[in-house]
N, C-alpha and C positions, 0 to 999 in steps of 0.2 A: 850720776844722778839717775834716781831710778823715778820715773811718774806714772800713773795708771788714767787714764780716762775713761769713765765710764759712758756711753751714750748710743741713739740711735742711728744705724747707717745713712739715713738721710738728715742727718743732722751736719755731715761733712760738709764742708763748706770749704773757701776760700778764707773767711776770716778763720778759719779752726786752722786750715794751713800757716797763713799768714801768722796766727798764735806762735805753733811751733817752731816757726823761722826765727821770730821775735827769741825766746825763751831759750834755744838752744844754739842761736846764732850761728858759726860757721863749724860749730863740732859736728863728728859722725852719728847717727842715731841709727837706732836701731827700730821699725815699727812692727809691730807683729800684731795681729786682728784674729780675732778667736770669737766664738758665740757664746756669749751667757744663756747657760741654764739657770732660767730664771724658779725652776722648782728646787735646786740644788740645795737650797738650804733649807727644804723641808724634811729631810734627810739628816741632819746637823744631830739632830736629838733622836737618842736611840726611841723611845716612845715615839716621837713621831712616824717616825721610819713604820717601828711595827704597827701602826695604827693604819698608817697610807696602804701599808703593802696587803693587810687583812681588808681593808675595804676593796682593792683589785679584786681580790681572793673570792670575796663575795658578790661581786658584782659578775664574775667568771661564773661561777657557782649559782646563780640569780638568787640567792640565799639575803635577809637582811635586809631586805631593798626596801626602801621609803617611798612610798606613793604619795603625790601631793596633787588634787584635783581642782579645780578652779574656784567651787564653790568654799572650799578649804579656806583658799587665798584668800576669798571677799569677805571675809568675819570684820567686823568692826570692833573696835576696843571693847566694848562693851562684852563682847564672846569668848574676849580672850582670857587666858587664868593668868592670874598677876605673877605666876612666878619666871613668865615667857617676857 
């Protein structure tokens, strides 16, 4: 039986122990704990991949770079163009 858990390290508990006592009863198990890369699957699609890694590229470069100012932020509907 193969099972994955996915979750937060302080989410370990007793009843998460207690679970796997329950579920796998007196068999031998095996636990093995690893850290999700949680960007990993931005990567997944070759477009993505090239799009993340040119924005690095640019940001290295200060090339491209989007400035947002405060008063930018504070437009009211009324300011904005409908197609945003």
């Amino acid at each position: 039986m193969y099972t994955t858990y996915r979750l937060q390290a302080n989410e370990l508990d007793q009843n998460f122990i207690d679970a796997l006592k329950m579920l796998f009863k007196d068999k031998e198990i095996e636990i093995i704990v690893s850290e999700v890369d949680e960007t990993a699957y931005l990567f997944q699609s070759e477009a993505n991949k090239a799009r993340l890694l040119q924005a690095v590229q640019n940001i290295s470069n200060q090339e491209n770079l989007v400035t947002v100012t405060l008063d930018d932020s504070q437009l009211d509907d009324s300011q904005l163009d409908d197609s945003q």
